[in-house]
C-alpha positions in Angstrom: 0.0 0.0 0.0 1.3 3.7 -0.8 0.1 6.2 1.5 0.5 10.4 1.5 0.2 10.7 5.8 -0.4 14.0 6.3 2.2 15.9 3.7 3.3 19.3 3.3 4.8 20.1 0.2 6.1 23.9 -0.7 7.2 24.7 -4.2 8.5 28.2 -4.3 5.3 30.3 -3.3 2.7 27.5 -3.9 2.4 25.4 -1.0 -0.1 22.3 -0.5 -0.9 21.2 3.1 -1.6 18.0 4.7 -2.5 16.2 1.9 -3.6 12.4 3.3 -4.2 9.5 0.8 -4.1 5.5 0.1 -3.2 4.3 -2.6 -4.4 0.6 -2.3 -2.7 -2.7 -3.8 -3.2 -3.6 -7.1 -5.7 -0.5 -7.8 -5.2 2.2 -10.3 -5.7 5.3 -8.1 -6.4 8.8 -10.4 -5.1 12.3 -8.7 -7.7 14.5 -10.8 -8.3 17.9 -10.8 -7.4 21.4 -12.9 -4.1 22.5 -14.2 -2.7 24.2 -11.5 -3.7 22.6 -8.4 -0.3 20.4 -7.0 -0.5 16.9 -8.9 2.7 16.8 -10.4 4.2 18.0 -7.3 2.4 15.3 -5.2 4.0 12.4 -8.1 7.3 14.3 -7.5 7.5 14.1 -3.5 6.2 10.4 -3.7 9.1 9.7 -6.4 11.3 11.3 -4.3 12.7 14.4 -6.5 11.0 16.6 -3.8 11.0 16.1 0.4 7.9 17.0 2.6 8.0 19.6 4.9 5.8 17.7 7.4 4.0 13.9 6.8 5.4 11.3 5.2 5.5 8.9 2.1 4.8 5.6 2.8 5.4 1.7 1.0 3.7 -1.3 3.0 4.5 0.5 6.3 8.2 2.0 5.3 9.1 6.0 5.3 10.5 6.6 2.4 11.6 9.9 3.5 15.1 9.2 3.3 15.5 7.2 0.7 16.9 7.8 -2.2 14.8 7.9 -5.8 16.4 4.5 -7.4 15.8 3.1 -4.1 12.2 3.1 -3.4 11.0 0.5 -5.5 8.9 2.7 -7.8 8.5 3.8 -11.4 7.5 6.9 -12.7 6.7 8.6 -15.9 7.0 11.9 -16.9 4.2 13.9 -19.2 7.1 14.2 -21.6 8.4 10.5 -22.1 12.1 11.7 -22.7 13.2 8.7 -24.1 17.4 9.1 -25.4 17.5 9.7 -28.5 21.2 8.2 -28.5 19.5 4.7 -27.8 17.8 2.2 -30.0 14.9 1.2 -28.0 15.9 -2.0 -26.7 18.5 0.2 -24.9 16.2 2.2 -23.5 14.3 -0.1 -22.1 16.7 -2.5 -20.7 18.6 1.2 -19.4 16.8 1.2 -16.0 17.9 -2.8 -14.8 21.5 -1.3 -15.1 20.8 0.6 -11.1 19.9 -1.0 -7.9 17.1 -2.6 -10.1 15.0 -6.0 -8.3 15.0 -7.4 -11.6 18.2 -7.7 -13.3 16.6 -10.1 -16.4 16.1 -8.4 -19.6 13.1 -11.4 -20.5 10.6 -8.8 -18.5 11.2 -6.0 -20.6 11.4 -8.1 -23.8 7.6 -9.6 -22.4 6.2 -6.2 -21.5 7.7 -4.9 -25.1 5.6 -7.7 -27.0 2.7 -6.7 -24.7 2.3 -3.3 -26.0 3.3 -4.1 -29.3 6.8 -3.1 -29.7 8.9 -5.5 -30.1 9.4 -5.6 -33.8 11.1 -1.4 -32.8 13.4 -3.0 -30.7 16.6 -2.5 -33.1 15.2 1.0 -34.4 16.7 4.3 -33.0 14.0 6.2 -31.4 14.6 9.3 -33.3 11.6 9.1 -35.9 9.2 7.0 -33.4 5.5 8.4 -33.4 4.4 9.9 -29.9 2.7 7.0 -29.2 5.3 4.4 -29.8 7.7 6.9 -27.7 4.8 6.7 -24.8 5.0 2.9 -24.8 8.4 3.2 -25.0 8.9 5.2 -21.9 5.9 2.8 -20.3 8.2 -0.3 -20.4 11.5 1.3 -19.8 9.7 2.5 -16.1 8.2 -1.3 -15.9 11.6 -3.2 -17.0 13.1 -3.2 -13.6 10.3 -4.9 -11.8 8.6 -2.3 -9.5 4.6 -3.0 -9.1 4.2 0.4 -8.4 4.0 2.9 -11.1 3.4 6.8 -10.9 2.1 8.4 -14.3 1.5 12.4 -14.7 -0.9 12.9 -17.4 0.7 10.3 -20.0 -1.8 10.7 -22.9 -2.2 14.0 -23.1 -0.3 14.7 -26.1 -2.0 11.6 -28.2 -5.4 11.8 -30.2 -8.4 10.7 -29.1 -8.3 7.4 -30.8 -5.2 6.0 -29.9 -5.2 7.4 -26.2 -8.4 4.5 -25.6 -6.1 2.1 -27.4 -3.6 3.1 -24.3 -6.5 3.1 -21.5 -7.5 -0.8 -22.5 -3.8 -2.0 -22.6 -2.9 0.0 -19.2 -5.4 -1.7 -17.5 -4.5 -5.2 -19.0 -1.2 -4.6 -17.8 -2.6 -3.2 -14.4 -4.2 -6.6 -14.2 -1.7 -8.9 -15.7 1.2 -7.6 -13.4 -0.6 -7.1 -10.3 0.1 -3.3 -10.4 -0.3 -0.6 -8.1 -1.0 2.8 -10.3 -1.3 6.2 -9.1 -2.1 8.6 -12.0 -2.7 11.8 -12.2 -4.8 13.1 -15.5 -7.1 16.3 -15.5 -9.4 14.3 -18.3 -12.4 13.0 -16.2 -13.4 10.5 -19.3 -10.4 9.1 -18.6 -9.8 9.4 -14.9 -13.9 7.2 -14.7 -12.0 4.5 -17.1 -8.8 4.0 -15.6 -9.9 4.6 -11.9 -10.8 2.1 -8.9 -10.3 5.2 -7.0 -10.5 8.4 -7.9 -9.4 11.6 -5.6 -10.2 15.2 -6.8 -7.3 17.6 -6.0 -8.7 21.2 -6.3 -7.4 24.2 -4.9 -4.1 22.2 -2.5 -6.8 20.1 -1.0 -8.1 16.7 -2.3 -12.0 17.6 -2.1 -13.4 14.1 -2.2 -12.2 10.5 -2.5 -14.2 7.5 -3.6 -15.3 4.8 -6.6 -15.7 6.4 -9.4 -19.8 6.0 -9.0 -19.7 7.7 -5.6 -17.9 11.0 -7.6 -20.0 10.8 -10.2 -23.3 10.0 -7.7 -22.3 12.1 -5.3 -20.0 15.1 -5.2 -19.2 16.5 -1.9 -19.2 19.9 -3.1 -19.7 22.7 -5.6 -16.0 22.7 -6.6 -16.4 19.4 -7.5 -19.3 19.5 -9.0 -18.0 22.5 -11.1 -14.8 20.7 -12.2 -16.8 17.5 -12.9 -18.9 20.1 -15.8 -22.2 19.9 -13.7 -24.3 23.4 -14.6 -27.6 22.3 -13.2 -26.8 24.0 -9.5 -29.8 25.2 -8.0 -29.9 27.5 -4.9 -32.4 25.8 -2.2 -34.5 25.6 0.9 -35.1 22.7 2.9 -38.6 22.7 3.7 -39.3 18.8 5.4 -37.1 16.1 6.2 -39.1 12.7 6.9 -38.7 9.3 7.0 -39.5 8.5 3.7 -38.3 12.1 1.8 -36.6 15.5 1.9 -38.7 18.7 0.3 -37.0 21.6 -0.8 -37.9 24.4 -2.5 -36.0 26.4 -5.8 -36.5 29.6 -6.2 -34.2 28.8 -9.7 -36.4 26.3 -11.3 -39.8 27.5 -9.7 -40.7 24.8 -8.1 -40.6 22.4 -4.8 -38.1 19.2 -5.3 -38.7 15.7 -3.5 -35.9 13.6 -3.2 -36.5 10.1 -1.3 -34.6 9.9 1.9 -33.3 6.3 0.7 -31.5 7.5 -2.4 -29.6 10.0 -0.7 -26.8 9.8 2.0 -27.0 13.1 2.7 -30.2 13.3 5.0 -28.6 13.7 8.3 -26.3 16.7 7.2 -29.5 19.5 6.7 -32.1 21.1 9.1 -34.9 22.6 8.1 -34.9 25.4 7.0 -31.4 25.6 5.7 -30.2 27.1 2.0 -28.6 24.6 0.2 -27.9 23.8 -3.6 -29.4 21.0 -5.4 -27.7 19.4 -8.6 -28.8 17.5 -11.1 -26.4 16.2 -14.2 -27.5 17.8 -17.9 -28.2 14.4 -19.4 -30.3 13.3 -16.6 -33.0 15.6 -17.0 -35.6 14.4 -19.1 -38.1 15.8 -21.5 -41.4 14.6 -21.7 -43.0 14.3 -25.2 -46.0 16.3 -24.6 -47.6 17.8 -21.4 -49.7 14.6 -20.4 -47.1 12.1 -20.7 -46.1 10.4 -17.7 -47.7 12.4 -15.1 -46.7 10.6 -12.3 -42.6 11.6 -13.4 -40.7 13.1 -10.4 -40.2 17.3 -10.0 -42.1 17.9 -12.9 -41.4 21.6 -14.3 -43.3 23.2 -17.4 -41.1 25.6 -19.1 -39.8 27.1 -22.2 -37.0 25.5 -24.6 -34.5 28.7 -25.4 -31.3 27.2 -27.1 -30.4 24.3 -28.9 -26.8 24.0 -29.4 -25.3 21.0 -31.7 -22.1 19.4 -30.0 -21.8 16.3 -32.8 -23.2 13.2 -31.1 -25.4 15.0 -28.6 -27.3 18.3 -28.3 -26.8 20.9 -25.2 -30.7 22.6 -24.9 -31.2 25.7 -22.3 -34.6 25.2 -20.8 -36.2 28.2 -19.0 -38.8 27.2 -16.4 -42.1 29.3 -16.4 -42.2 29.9 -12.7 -38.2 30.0 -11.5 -35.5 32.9 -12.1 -32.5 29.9 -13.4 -32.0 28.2 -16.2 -31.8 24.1 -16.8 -29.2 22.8 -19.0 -30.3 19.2 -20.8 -27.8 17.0 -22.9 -29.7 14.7 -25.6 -27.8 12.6 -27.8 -28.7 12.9 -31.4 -31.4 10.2 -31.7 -33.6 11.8 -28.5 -33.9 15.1 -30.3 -34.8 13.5 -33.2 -37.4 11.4 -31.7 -39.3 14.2 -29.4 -38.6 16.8 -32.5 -37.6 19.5 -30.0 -37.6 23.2 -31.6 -36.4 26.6 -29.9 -39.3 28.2 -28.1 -41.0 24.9 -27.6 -43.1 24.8 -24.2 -42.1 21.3 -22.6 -42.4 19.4 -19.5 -39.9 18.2 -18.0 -38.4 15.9 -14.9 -35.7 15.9 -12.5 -35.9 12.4 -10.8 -35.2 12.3 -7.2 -32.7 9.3 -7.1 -30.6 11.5 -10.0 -30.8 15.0 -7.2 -28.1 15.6 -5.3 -27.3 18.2 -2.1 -25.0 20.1 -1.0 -24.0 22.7 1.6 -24.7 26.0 0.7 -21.6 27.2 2.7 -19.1 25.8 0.0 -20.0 28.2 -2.5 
């Protein structure tokens, strides 16, 4: 197990401060968040190129404080792959079993070379090698000396869309194939929800919330993360009942009162009544009813006014303005939904925010 135990890392003027987290066995764990925010600096001090103020990095129990980099038993690679140019590629990947290496056998590298496809480089200088084929270069170079624990900083930032999915599918086989332990960081949420068993948001010096990848997208714990994860549908509240079997509020945004049921959120116990809150529903899970007597026994349903529709390729983003609130309700439909409920600007629609898809949050983090 890695652990971050209470760190403090200072970088010039930017400092982050006790920053705690567990980075479990044979689990990819993501570091997500904005440019900006301290997760390359968090990779450094675990690598080693950087030493904590306070806390301490830790392998199955050991400080690593003092030890050095080639000593800890970890592989790390960098955004840029830097792979030497003055090497062919089977010397760059055999270069790392030359130092204080646990595996000094070249038949790894050779292996984890025919895993990712290339072994027929091997002989070729890496001069003219495409960004990908440098990336999985760099990958088994880290991998050749045997570690199980493997630090990446954004490694597929710089490759197209296509063949960065062909990297998330083989990172994981060779996640699960080598019994690795992977902490990543990436600011690309598509990717962190792929490649993550846990994910931890780092916003602002501060990792905001930890959790499965369906608790963060279920649940964020607050409006930063909710803003980072892309959610626009934040509506400011007022909890009017909490029972047994549901929690009432009321938005002055959308117009209207909100029921969520008591067993689909977690979040019960943290409100009184009484209390301004915000409310949050994800763009695609807002639905649009065909016509005003469809399905009237949908949750929260508001009548309103379609304003903007907004082509994004494969989906549409709609504005919808409810009759009787002040905000405005942001929708995603993929292609074949607008097509089928033949949606037009200035449309009057009803639509529904289902309870189990609602979630809270304190006002106070705003």
């Amino acid at each position: 197990m890695l652990e971050l135990k209470s760190v403090t890392i200072k970088a010039g003027s930017f400092l982050l401060e006790n920053v705690s987290l567990t980075a479990r066995e044979g689990q990819c764990h993501i570091i997500a968040g904005p440019t900006g925010a301290g997760k390359t600096l968090l990779l450094e001090t675990v690598i080693g190129f950087r030493k904590p103020l306070a806390g301490a990095v830790c392998l199955a129990g050991r400080n690593l404080n003092s030890v050095n980099v080639e000593q800890r038993g970890i592989s790390y690679v960098p955004q840029d792959p830097s792979v030497f140019p003055h090497l062919s590629v089977e010397e760059n990947i055999l270069y790392g079993l030359r130092y204080n290496a646990a595996n000094k056998d070249p038949a790894l590298a050779l292996k984890l070379a025919q895993d990712l496809k290339i072994d027929h480089l091997l002989k070729r200088s890496t001069v003219n090698l495409s960004g990908g084929e440098q990336q999985r270069v760099a990958l088994v170079r880290a991998l050749a000396p045997g570690n199980k624990h493997l630090l990446l900083d954004e490694p597929f930032s710089s490759l197209h869309e296509s063949l960065k999915k062909d990297f998330w599918f083989q990172l994981k086989e060779l996640q699960n194939r080598y019994k690795l332990t992977i902490v990543m960081v990436t600011h690309d949420l598509e990717e962190a929800f792929f490649m993550g068993d846990t994910i931890s948001l780092f916003i602002n010096g501060q990792i905001q919330q930890s959790g499965s990848p369906n608790e963060i997208y279920r649940t964020p714990s607050t409006s930063e993360v909710a803003e980072f994860m892309g959610i626009k549908n934040l509506f400011t509240a007022e909890v009017l009942d909490i029972g047994e079997q549901s929690i009432r509020v009321y938005s002055e945004d959308v117009g209207s009162n909100l029921v969520v049921s008591a067993e689909t959120t977690t979040q019960a116990g943290k409100f009184v009544r009484g209390e301004k809150i915000l409310a949050g529903i994800r763009s695609e899970e807002v639905m649009i009813s065909r016509s005003e007597y469809q399905r009237r026994n949908q949750d929260n349903r508001i009548k309103g006014t379609i304003t903007h529709i907004f082509a994004k390729g494969a989906s549409h983003t709609i504005f919808f303005s409810p009759h009787n609130g002040v905000g405005r309700i942001e929708i995603e439909l993929p292609n074949y939904a607008l097509q089928k409920l033949q949606l037009s600007i200035g449309d009057i629609r009803i639509i529904s925010l289902r309870g189990e898809n609602i979630f809270f949050l304190k006002k106070d983090h705003q």
